[in-house]
C-alpha positions, 0 to 999 in steps of 0.5 A: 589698597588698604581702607585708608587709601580707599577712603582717601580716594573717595574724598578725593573724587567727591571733592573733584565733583563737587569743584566740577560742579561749582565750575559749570554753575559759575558758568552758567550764571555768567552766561545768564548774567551776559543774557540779562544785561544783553535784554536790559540793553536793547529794553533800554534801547528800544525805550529810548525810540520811543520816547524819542518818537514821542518827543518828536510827536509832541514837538509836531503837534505843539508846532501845529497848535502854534501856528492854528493859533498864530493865524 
């Protein structure tokens, strides 16, 4: 094998690395990705019910002041 072909063989196995490597960190922050939207979404949905039970609480007690008041 000539010292061309030694070199270029080098290079080659360096680029396939490097491409390897840039695929497994691709992959990762799209699985990091998918984990963060999945936290955002049932962070949203849980901030939903509570603001809902609140709401409805709210709704309770000004209905209550309301009739106190009315008698």
């Amino acid at each position: 094998m000539s010292e061309m072909s030694r070199l270029r063989s080098l290079v080659d196995d360096e680029k396939r690395g490097r491409e390897e490597t840039e695929e497994t960190m691709i992959d990762m922050f799209k699985e990091m990705i998918s984990k963060i939207k999945s936290e955002i979404e049932t962070e949203k949905s849980e901030r939903e019910q509570a603001e809902e039970a609140l709401l409805s609480l709210l709704e309770e007690t000004c209905a209550k002041l309301n009739k106190s008041v009315a008698i």
